[in-house]
N, C-alpha and C positions, 0 to 999 in steps of 0.2 A: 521787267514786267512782273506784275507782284500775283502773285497764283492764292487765289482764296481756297483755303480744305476746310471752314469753319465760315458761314455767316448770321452771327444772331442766331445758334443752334442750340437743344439740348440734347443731339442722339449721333452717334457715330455719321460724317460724311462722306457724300457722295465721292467716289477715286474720282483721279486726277490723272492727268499725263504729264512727266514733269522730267524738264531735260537735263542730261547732268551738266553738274556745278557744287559751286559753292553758295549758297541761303542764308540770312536770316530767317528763323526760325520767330514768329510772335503770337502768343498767346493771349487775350484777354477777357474778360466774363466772371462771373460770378458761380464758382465752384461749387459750393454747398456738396463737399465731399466727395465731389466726383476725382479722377484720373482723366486727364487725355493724354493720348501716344499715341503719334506719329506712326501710320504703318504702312510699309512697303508688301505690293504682292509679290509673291513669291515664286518660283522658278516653274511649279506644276501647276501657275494660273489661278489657283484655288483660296490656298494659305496666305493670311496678314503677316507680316511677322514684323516685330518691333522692329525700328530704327536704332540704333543706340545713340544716347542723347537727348533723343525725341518723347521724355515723358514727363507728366507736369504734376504736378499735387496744390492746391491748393498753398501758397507761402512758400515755394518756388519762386527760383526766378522766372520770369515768363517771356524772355528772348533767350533765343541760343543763336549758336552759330552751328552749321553742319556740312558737310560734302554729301553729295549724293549722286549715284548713279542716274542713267535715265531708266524711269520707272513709274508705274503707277503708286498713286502715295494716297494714304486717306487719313486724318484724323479720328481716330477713334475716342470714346466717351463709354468710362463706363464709372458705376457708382452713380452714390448722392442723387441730390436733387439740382442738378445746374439751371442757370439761365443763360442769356445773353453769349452763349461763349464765341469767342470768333479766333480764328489763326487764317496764316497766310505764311509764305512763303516770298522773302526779296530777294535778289540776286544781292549776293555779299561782294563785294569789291574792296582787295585790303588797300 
């Protein structure tokens, strides 16, 4: 089941509930110098804190692969001027 964190956005999304595994990680949109990262909350509820793996730039590759706990996740967006941006998460199956 493919978990959308990103549809047609330009501002940090909405968290997620997301069960552990292993993902595709996919990115796509029109950066216009923004960053997006991947970010899981944190242990006091509060705090994002990067993923590692999970951060894009502009001329990046824009799939990864990752493991992840269960967690709430959100795509974060910060910089530039984006459009269209989209990510999602697939269950990866080697």
């Amino acid at each position: 089941m493919t978990t959308i964190l990103l549809a047609d956005e330009v501002a940090t999304g909405a968290p997620v509930q997301v069960a552990a595994g292993r993902f595709t990680l996919r990115v796509s949109g029109t950066f216009n110098g923004a960053t997006l990262r991947l970010e899981m909350l944190g242990p006091d509820e509060v705090t994002w804190l990067p993923v590692e793996g999970g951060e894009f730039v502009e001329g990046d590759a824009q799939v990864r692969n990752l493991e992840i706990c269960a967690s709430q996740l959100r795509m974060a967006v910060g910089g530039g001027t984006p459009s269209g941006l989209r990510a999602d998460l697939v269950p990866y199956v080697a």
